[in-house]
N, C-alpha and C positions, 0 to 999 in steps of 0.2 A: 524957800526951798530947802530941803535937808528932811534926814533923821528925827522927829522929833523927841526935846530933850527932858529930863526929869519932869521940871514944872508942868509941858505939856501932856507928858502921861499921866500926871495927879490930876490933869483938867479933864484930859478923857476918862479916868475914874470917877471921880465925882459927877460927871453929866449923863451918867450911866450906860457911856461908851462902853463900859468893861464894869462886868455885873459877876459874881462869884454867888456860892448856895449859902444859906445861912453858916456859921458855924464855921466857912474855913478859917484859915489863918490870913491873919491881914497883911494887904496886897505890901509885896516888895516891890520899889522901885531905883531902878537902877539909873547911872549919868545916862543911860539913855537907851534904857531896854525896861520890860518889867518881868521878874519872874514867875513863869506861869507851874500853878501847884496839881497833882495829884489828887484826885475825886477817889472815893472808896468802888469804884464801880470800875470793871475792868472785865474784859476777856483774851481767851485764848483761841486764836485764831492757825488756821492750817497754814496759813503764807500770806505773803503783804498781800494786800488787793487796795485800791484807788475808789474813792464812789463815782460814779459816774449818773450827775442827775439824779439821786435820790440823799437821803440823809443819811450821815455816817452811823446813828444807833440802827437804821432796821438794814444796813449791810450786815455789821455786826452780829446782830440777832441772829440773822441767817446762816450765816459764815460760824459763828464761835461753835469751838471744842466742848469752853466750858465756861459757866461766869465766875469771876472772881470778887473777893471782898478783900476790899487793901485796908478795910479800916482798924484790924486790928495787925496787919502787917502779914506780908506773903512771900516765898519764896521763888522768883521766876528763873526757871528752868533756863541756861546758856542756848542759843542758836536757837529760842522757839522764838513767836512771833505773838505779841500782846498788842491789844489797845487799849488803851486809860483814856477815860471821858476826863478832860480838865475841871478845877471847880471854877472855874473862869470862862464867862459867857461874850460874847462879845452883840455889840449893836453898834458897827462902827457909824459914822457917819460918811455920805455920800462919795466925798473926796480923801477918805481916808484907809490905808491899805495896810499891810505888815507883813514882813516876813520871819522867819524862825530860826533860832539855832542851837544846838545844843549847847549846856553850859560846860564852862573848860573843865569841871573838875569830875564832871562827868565821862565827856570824852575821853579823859586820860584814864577812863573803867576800861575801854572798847563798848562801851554801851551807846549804842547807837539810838537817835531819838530824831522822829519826824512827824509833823505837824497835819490833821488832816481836817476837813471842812467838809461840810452839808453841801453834796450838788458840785465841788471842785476836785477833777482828775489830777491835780498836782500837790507834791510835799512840801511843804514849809510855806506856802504863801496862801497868804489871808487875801481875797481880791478886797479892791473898795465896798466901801456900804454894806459888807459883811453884818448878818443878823441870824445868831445861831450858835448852835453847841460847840464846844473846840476839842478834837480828841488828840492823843499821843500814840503813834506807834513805835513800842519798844524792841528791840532786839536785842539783847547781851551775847556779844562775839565768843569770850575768851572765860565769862565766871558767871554761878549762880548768885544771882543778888536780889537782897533780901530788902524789901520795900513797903511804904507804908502810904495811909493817904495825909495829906499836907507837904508831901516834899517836892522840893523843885526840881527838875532833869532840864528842865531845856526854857531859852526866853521870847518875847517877843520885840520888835521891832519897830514901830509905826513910824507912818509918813504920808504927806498927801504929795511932794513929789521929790524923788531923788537927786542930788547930784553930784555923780562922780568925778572926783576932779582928775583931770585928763591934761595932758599935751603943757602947753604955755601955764595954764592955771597952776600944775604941778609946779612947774618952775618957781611960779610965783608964789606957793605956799613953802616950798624950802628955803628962798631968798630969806623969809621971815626969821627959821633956825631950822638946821639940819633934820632931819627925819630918819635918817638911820646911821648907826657908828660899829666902829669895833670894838672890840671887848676891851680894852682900853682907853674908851671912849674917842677917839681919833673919829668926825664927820668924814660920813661916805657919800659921795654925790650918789642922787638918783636919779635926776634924770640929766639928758637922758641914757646915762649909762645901764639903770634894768630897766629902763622901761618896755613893757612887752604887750602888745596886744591889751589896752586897757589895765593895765595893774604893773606893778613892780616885781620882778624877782627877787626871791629867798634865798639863799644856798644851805645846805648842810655843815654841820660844824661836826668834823672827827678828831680834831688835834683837844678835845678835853678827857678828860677821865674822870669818872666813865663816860662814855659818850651820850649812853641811855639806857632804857629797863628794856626790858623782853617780857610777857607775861609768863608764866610758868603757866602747867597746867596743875590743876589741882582740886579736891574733893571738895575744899572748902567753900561758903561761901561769902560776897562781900557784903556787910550789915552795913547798910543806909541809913538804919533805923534808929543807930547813935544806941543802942544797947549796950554792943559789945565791938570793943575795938579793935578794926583792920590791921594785923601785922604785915607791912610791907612787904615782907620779904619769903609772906608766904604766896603770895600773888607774883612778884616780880622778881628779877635777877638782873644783875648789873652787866652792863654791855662792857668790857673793859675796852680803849684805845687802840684801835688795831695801829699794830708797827709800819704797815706802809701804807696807810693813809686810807686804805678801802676796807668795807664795811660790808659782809656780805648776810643779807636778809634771808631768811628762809621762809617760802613759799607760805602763805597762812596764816604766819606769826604775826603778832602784835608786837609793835616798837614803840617804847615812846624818846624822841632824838629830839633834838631843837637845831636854829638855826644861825650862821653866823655870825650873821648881823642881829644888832641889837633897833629895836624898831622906836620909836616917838611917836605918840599920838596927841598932836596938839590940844588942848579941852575945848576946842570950838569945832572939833571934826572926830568924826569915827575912821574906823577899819576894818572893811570884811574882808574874810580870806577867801579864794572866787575856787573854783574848780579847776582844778589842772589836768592839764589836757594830758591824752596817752602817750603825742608824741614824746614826752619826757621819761614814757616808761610805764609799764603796768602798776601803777601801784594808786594805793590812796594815802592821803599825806594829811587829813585831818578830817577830827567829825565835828569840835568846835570850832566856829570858823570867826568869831566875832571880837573887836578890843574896842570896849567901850573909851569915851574921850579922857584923855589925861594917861591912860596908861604910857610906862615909860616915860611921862613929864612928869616933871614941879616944876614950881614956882620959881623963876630965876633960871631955870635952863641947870639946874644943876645934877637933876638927872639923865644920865647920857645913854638911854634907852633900856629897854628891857629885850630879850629875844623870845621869838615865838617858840611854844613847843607843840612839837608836833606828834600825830598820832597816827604811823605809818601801819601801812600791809599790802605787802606785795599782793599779788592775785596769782595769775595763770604760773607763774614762774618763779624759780628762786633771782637773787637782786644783787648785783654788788653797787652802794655805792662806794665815792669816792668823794673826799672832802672838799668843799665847793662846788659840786654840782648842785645846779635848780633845782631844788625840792618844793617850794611852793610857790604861789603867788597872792601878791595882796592890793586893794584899793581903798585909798582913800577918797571919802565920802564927806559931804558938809553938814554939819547940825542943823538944825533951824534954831539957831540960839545960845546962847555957853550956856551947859548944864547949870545949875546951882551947886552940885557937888561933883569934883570929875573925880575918876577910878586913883584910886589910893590916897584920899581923902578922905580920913573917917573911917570907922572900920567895915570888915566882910571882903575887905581885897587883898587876895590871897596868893597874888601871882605877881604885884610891882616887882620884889627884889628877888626875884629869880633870876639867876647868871646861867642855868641851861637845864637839862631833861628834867625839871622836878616833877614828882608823880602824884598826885589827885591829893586833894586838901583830908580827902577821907582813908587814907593810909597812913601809918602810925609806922616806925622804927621802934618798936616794942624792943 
């Protein structure tokens, strides 16, 4: 039971579980995700729509504005609503399922990205025995951003069956070594001091400087395409430390903040970060939601976690926080297996030695 981990996604690759068009770029696989790539074939659509029992190319058909060709790279308009056919086909087998999520370095654009199927009313989940096209709907919140076909936005997940670990189990996987600390490294009990309704609580960290970005708004926009290099600081603005501990959001804005505690992900277990409920407040608190195994570990326990960052926006209302309140929540999950290589082993991981708000691998400090 579990996640399944690297080896096993090279096995569903090669048995032609997971089939791409001639000509993409070759399959990346993560400790236990794979990234799914950008097809030149794309449209503009009036607003999300779901399929319901038909296939996601002749909603599209129906529905688009206009077609687009990503192959020599395109600019998508902020706040409009695209779909991108993936070059990645799937033929899952009977017992095997997945889910989706956007990749971190993505999410900390506000680019939003959700997974859709042939005949399935739901986002990011692949049902089992899946055999069919895979599309992407994109929406960019806060910038126009400039894209191409072969890049990755968001991964995949598979599994034939989950297990979250819950209740005593938790217990019994901290017993082994701590699973979250303070930025000092100091072990924090989790359970069951956050344990909540399935997951553990996060809090908010305001006592650093800066606490986090804010996007600006602005004409420009952001190159994916590895052209021309993203100036940081033309997209974002530093949150400075508020003096009494609170934090106040405005309505619509884009934040990117992290959180107290520094999190461990053992290499034989993952961590999804789950949906947080309203009663904690209007807001949405990320669009990447995924830590593949080993983040915040090495080898010998000598690394004393990493913290999540997060990618907030109020909605209906402006927001104070205050430092230490719950801002997210997260579950740990089992592998079917230790990866072959866990996250921050080997390169392309881009987020182990992060101490708080860092902002997307694809902005530059020009």
């Amino acid at each position: 039971m579990g996640v399944l981990p690297d080896f096993a996604i090279s096995e569903l690759v090669a048995s032609g579980a997971v089939t791409q068009q001639r000509g993409a770029p070759a399959i990346r696989v993560q400790p236990c995700s794979l990234d799914l790539t950008l097809s030149s074939e794309a449209w503009r659509l009036p607003a999300s729509v779901l399929p319901i029992g038909e296939p996601v190319r002749d909603l599209v058909n129906r529905l688009s504005r206009r077609k687009i060709d990503l192959a020599q790279g395109e600019i998508l308009d902020r706040e409009k609503v695209y779909v991108i056919r993936l070059e990645e086909g799937l033929c899952l087998p009977d017992d095997v399922a997945a889910y989706c999520n956007t990749k971190s370095s993505i999410g900390r654009l506000d680019l939003q990205t959700r997974v859709l199927t042939d005949s399935n009313p739901r986002y990011d989940r692949v049902p089992r025995g899946y055999r069919g096209e895979v599309y992407l709907e994109v929406i960019s919140k806060s910038f126009d951003i400039n894209l191409k076909q072969g890049l990755s936005l968001n991964q995949a997940i598979f599994f034939k069956e989950r297990r979250i670990v819950l209740g005593r189990a938790l217990a019994d996987l901290e017993a082994q070594a701590p699973l979250l600390f303070t930025r000092d490294g100091t072990p924090l009990r989790a359970y069951p001091d956050r344990l909540d309704e399935g997951g553990l609580l996060l809090t908010i960290d305001l006592e650093q400087d800066p606490v986090g970005w804010v996007a600006r708004k602005t004409p420009l926009e952001v190159d994916l395409t590895g052209v021309h290099p993203n100036d940081a600081r033309e997209f974002f603005e530093p949150v400075p430390r508020p003096r009494d501990g609170s934090l106040w959001l405005r309505r619509g804005h884009f934040y990117i903040l992290s959180t107290r505690e520094f999190l461990r992900v053992p290499p034989d277990y993952a961590v999804e970060m789950l949906p947080f409920e309203n009663s904690a407040g209007e807001f949405r608190a990320h669009y990447a939601g995924f830590f593949d195994p080993g983040f915040g570990w090495s080898p010998g326990g000598k690394t004393h976690g990493t913290p999540a960052v997060l990618e907030v926006r109020p909605y209906d209302d402006d927001l104070i926080l205050r430092h230490g309140q719950p801002i997210c929540k997260v579950a740990y999950e089992a592998v079917a297996g230790r990866p072959l290589r866990a996250y921050g082993e080997g390169s392309g991981n881009h987020y182990q030695d992060q101490r708080g708000p860092k902002l997307s691998r694809h902005l530059t400090m020009l």
